[in-house]
N, C-alpha and C positions, 0 to 999 in steps of 0.2 A: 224482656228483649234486651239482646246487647248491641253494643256499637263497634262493626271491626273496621278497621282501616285498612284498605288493600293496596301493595306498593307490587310496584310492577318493573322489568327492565328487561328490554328484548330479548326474545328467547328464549327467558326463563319462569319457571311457575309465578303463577301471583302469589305472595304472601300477604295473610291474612292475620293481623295484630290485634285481638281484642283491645278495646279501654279499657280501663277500671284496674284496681287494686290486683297484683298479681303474690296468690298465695306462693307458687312454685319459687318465686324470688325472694319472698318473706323467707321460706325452710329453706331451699338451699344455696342460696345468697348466690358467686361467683360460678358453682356449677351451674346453675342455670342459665348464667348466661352465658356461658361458654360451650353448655348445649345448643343456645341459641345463635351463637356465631358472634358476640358481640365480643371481640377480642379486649378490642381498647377500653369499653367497659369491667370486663373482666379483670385487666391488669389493676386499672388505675380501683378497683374495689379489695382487690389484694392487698397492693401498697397502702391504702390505707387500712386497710385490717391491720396491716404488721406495723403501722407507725403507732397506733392505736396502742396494740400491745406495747411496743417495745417505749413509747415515749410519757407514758403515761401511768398512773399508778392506780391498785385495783376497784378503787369504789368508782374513780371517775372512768377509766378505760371502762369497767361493766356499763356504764352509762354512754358509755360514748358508740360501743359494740351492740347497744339494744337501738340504741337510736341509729346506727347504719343499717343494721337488719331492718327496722321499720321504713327508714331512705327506700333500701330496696324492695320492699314490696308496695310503695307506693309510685318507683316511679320503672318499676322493671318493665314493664310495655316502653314505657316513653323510650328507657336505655335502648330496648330490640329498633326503634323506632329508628332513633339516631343513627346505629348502626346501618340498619339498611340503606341511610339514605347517604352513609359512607361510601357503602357496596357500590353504589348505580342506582340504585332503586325509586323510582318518584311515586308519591304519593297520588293513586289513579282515583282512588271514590270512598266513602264510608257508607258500610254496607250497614243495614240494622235486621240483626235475625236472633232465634234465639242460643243457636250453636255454629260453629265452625263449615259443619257441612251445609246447614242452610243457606250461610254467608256464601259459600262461594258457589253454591245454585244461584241468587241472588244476582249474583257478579256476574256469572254464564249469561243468563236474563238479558242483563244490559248490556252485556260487553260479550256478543257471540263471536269478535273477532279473537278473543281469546282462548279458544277452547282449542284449537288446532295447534297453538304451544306448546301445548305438556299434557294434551289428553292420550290415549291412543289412536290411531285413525279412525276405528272402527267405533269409537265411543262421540268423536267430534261432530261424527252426520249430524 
């Protein structure tokens, strides 16, 4: 079983944040989070990628670029986390399931005010 955290802000879907270690931010560090919307995260992992590079020489910079890569897969949920609560978004409940879609049947469950935000109509009844 996992742990998601659901963040919510009127009128828009809930999102749904797993905890735990995030491989997709370990492999592809900045894209990921830039898939995930997490701009300010995004930059500020750039600029230091490039200070990294450019201010530092190869055995430590290699040390320094393994250890952000491992930063980022240990705290890319929290990063997404941040981010939304930049957006608007407030932190509504932490769901415990063992995937995504169970998570937000879960959330349905408890929180039936929210199905009429971003389901279809025809799926809300």
């Amino acid at each position: 079983m996992k742990f998601w955290t659901v963040h919510i802000r009127g009128g828009a879907a809930p999102v749904l944040v797993r905890e735990g270690f995030s491989w997709g931010a370990l492999i592809f560090g900045p894209l990921w989070l830039a898939a995930h919307r997490a701009w300010i995260a995004t930059v500020l992992t750039l600029v230091a990628w490039v200070l990294i590079i450019v201010l530092t020489r190869d055995g430590v910079s290699a040390a320094l670029l393994a250890a952000l890569i491992v930063l980022l897969g240990l705290s890319g949920h929290d990063l997404r986390r941040w981010s939304l609560e930049h957006r608007g978004y407030l932190l509504a409940q932490v769901v415990v399931a063992r995937n995504e879609l169970e998570a937000l049947g879960r959330l349905l469950e408890r929180r039936p005010d929210l199905r009429g935000g971003f389901l279809p109509p025809e799926a809300a009844r």
